[in-house]
C-alpha positions in Angstrom: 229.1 9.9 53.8 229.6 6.4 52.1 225.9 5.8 51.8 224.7 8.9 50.8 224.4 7.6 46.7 222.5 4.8 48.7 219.8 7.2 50.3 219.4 9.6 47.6 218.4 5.9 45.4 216.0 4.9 47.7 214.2 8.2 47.8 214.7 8.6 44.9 213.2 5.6 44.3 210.2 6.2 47.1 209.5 9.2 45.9 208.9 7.6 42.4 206.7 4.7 43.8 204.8 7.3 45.9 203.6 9.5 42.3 202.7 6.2 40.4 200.6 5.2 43.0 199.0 8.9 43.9 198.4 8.6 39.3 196.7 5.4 39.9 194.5 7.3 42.8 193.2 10.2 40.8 192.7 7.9 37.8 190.2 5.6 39.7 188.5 8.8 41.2 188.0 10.3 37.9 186.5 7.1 36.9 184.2 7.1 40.0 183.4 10.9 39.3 182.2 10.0 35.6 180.2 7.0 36.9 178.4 9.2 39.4 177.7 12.0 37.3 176.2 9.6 34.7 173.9 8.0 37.5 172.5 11.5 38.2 171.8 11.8 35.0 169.7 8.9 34.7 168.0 9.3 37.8 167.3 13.3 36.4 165.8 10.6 33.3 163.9 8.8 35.8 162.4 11.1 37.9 162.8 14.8 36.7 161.2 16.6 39.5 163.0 15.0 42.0 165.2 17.1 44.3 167.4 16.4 47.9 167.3 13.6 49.2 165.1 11.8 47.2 167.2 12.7 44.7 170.4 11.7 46.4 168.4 8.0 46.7 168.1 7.8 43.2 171.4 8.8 42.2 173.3 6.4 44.7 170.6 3.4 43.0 172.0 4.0 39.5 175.6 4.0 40.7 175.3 1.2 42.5 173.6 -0.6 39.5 176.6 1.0 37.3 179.6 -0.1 39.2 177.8 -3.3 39.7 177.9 -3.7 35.7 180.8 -3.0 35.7 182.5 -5.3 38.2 185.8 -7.2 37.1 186.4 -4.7 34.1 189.2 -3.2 33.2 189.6 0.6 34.1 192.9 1.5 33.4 195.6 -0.7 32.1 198.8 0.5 34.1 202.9 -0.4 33.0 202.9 -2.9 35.5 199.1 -3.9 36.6 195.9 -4.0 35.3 193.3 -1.3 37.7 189.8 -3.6 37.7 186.7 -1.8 38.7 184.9 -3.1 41.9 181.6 -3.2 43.3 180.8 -0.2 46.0 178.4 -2.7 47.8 178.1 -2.1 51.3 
Protein backbone atom coordinates (compact mmCIF):
# COMPACT_ATOMS: atom_id res chain seq x y z
CA UNK A 1 0.00 0.00 0.00
CA UNK A 2 3.18 2.20 -0.04
CA UNK A 3 2.95 2.75 -3.77
CA UNK A 4 -0.40 3.23 -4.31
CA UNK A 5 0.10 7.55 -4.59
CA UNK A 6 2.74 6.14 -7.11
CA UNK A 7 0.09 4.24 -9.40
CA UNK A 8 -2.72 6.47 -9.07
CA UNK A 9 0.31 9.34 -10.70
CA UNK A 10 1.13 7.33 -13.33
CA UNK A 11 -2.34 6.66 -14.47
CA UNK A 12 -3.12 9.48 -13.73
CA UNK A 13 -0.60 10.63 -15.73
CA UNK A 14 -1.40 7.88 -18.78
CA UNK A 15 -4.64 8.50 -18.72
CA UNK A 16 -3.72 12.26 -19.46
CA UNK A 17 -1.22 11.45 -22.25
CA UNK A 18 -3.74 9.02 -23.71
CA UNK A 19 -6.70 12.19 -24.17
CA UNK A 20 -4.00 14.71 -25.58
CA UNK A 21 -3.02 12.39 -28.07
CA UNK A 22 -6.79 10.92 -28.91
CA UNK A 23 -7.37 15.48 -29.30
CA UNK A 24 -4.59 15.50 -31.65
CA UNK A 25 -6.41 12.42 -33.55
CA UNK A 26 -9.78 13.91 -34.16
CA UNK A 27 -8.13 17.31 -34.84
CA UNK A 28 -6.08 15.92 -37.94
CA UNK A 29 -9.33 13.98 -39.04
CA UNK A 30 -11.38 16.97 -39.02
CA UNK A 31 -8.80 18.51 -41.04
CA UNK A 32 -8.71 15.58 -43.47
CA UNK A 33 -12.65 15.62 -43.50
CA UNK A 34 -12.69 19.48 -44.61
CA UNK A 35 -10.01 18.76 -47.23
CA UNK A 36 -12.04 15.99 -48.72
CA UNK A 37 -15.22 17.65 -48.68
CA UNK A 38 -13.68 20.56 -50.46
CA UNK A 39 -12.08 18.24 -53.21
CA UNK A 40 -15.66 16.93 -53.96
CA UNK A 41 -16.68 20.12 -54.37
CA UNK A 42 -14.29 20.98 -57.02
CA UNK A 43 -14.57 17.91 -58.75
CA UNK A 44 -18.82 18.56 -58.61
CA UNK A 45 -16.94 22.13 -60.33
CA UNK A 46 -15.24 20.06 -62.80
CA UNK A 47 -17.47 17.69 -63.91
CA UNK A 48 -21.12 18.22 -62.71
CA UNK A 49 -22.71 15.16 -64.13
CA UNK A 50 -20.45 12.96 -62.80
CA UNK A 51 -21.63 10.20 -60.42
CA UNK A 52 -19.95 6.73 -58.66
CA UNK A 53 -17.00 5.97 -59.34
CA UNK A 54 -16.02 8.26 -61.72
CA UNK A 55 -16.85 10.56 -59.31
CA UNK A 56 -14.97 8.96 -56.57
CA UNK A 57 -11.81 9.31 -59.28
CA UNK A 58 -12.25 12.82 -59.34
CA UNK A 59 -12.61 13.48 -55.83
CA UNK A 60 -9.61 11.37 -54.67
CA UNK A 61 -7.50 13.65 -57.77
CA UNK A 62 -8.30 16.96 -56.04
CA UNK A 63 -7.40 15.70 -52.64
CA UNK A 64 -4.42 14.35 -53.55
CA UNK A 65 -3.58 17.72 -55.38
CA UNK A 66 -4.86 19.55 -51.95
CA UNK A 67 -2.85 17.68 -49.42
CA UNK A 68 -0.03 17.80 -51.77
CA UNK A 69 -0.28 21.81 -51.52
CA UNK A 70 -0.37 21.62 -48.50
CA UNK A 71 2.58 19.44 -47.49
CA UNK A 72 4.97 20.79 -44.57
CA UNK A 73 2.15 23.32 -43.33
CA UNK A 74 1.19 23.80 -40.20
CA UNK A 75 -2.27 22.29 -39.12
CA UNK A 76 -2.62 22.70 -35.62
CA UNK A 77 -0.16 24.25 -33.33
CA UNK A 78 -0.28 21.99 -30.13
CA UNK A 79 1.27 23.06 -26.26
CA UNK A 80 4.02 21.10 -26.91
CA UNK A 81 4.43 20.30 -30.86
CA UNK A 82 3.62 21.64 -33.97
CA UNK A 83 0.84 18.93 -36.08
CA UNK A 84 2.38 19.49 -40.01
CA UNK A 85 0.16 18.31 -42.78
CA UNK A 86 1.54 15.35 -44.95
CA UNK A 87 1.20 14.10 -48.34
CA UNK A 88 -1.42 11.03 -48.71
CA UNK A 89 0.74 9.77 -51.65
CA UNK A 90 0.72 6.16 -52.02
Amino acid sequence: MRLKGLVTFFTVMLIAISLYQLSLTFIVRGKEKEMRATARREALKENPSAAGTELDKLTDKHYQEITDSMQGEVIFNALIKKIHAVSSKS
